[in-house]
C-alpha positions in Angstrom: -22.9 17.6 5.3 -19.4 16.8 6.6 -19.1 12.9 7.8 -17.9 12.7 11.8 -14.7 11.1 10.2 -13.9 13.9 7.7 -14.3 16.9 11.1 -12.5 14.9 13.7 -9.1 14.7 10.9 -9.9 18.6 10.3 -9.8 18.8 14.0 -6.5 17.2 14.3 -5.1 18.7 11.5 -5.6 22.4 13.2 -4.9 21.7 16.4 -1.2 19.9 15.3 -1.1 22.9 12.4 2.1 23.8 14.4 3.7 20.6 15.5 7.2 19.4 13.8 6.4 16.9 11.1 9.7 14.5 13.1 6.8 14.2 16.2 3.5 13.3 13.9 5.7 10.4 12.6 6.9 9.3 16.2 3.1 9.2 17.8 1.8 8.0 14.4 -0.5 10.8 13.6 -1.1 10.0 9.9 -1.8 6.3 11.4 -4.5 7.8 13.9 -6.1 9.4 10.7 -6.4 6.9 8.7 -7.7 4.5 11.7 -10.6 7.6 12.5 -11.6 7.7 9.1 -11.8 3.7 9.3 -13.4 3.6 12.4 -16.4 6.5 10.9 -16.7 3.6 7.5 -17.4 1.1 9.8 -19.3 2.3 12.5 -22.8 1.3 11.2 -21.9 -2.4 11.3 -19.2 -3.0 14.3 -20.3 -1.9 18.2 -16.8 -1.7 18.8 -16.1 1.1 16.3 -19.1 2.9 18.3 -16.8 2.8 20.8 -13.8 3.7 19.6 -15.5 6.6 18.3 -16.0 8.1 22.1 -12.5 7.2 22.9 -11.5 8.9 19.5 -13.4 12.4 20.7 -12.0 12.5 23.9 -8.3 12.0 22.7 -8.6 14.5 19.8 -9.7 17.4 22.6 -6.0 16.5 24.3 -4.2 15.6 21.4 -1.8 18.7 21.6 -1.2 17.9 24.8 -0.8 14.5 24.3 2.1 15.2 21.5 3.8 18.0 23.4 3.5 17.0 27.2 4.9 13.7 28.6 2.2 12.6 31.0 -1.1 10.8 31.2 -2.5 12.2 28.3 0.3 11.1 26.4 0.1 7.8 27.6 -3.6 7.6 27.0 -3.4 8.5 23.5 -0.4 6.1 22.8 -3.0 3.2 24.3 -5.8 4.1 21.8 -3.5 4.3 19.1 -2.5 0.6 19.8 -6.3 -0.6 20.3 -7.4 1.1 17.1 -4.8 -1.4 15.2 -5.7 -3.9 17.1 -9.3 -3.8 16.3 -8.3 -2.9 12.7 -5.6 -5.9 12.3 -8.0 -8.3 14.6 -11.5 -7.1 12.9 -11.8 -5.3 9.7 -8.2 -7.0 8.3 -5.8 -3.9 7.8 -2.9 -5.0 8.7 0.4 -2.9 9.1 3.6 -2.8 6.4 5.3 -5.9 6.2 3.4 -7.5 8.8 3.3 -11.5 8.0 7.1 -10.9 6.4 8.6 -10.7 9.8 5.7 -12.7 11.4 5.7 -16.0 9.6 10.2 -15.1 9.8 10.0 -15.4 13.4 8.4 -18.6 13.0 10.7 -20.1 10.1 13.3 -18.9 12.9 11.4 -21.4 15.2 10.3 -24.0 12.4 14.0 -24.0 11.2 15.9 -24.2 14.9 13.7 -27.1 15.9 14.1 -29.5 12.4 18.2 -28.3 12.9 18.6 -29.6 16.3 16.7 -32.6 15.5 19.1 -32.9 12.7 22.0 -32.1 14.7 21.5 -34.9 17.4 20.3 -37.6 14.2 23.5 -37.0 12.3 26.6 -36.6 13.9 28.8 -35.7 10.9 28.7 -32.1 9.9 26.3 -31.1 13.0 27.0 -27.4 12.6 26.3 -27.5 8.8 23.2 -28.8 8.9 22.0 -26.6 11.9 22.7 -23.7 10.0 21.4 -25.0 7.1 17.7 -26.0 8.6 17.5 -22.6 10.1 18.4 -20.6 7.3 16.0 -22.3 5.0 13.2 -22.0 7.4 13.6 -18.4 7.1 14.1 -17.4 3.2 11.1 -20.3 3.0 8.3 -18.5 5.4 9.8 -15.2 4.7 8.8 -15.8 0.9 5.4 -16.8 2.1 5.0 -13.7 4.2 5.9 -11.4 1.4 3.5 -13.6 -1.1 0.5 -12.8 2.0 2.4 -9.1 2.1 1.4 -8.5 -1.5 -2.0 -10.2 -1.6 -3.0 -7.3 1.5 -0.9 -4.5 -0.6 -3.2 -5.4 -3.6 -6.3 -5.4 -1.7 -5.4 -2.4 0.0 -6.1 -3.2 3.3 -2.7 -1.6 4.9 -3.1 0.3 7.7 
């Protein structure tokens, strides 16, 4: 017998048989896949998946629409998209491509800024210099570590 996981992708799979492959990529219909057959693995031990699963039923009835209509339908389908990776990111640890790269970047941005203007109002020779210097080490430093995390998920295989 067929798993609820492995039906619901047939079902999307006929009912988009005709859609340009240019809008599956936009509304991340290979994502919403993956995130159903996720969501049917882990549905025995997480309530929330339970739920998601109901959400997931309803949307796949409107998903042409959803794809080839602007409207609510669209907009409904775009939310459930976003609230399966959240609860896949937040809960089960599949995190998206390149995720703590540009995370732990935006916070060497921050690291490096604040150690640079400390800098720059402790030494007043070469302000600028140093500055520059303390921001762009903050990045290549926590941009390093984010790839290092990067590859530890990419092994593990818990990409989304």
């Amino acid at each position: 017998m067929e798993k609820w996981g492995e039906k619901t992708i047939i079902k999307i799979d006929t009912s988009l048989e005709k859609t340009r492959e240019k809008d599956k990529r936009f509304f991340r219909i290979d994502e919403f896949k993956r995130n159903v057959s996720r969501v049917d693995e882990f549905t025995a031990n997480c309530p929330d998946c339970n739920k998601l699963k109901i959400d997931i039923g309803e949307s796949v009835q409107k998903i042409k629409e959803a794809v080839e209509v602007p409207g609510n339908s669209r907009r409904q389908f775009d939310r459930l998209i976003s609230r399966l990776s959240n609860h896949m990111r937040k809960e089960h640890g599949f995190y998206p491509p390149y995720y703590f790269s540009y995370v732990y970047a935006f916070f060497g941005i921050l690291a490096g800024s604040s150690i640079g203007i400390m800098l720059f109002l402790i030494f007043p020779v070469q302000r600028e210099i140093l500055l520059a210097s303390a921001i762009s080490l903050g990045v290549i430093v926590s941009y390093i570590l984010g790839t290092r995390k990067d590859n530890i998920i990419r092994k593990e295989k818990r990409l989304m």
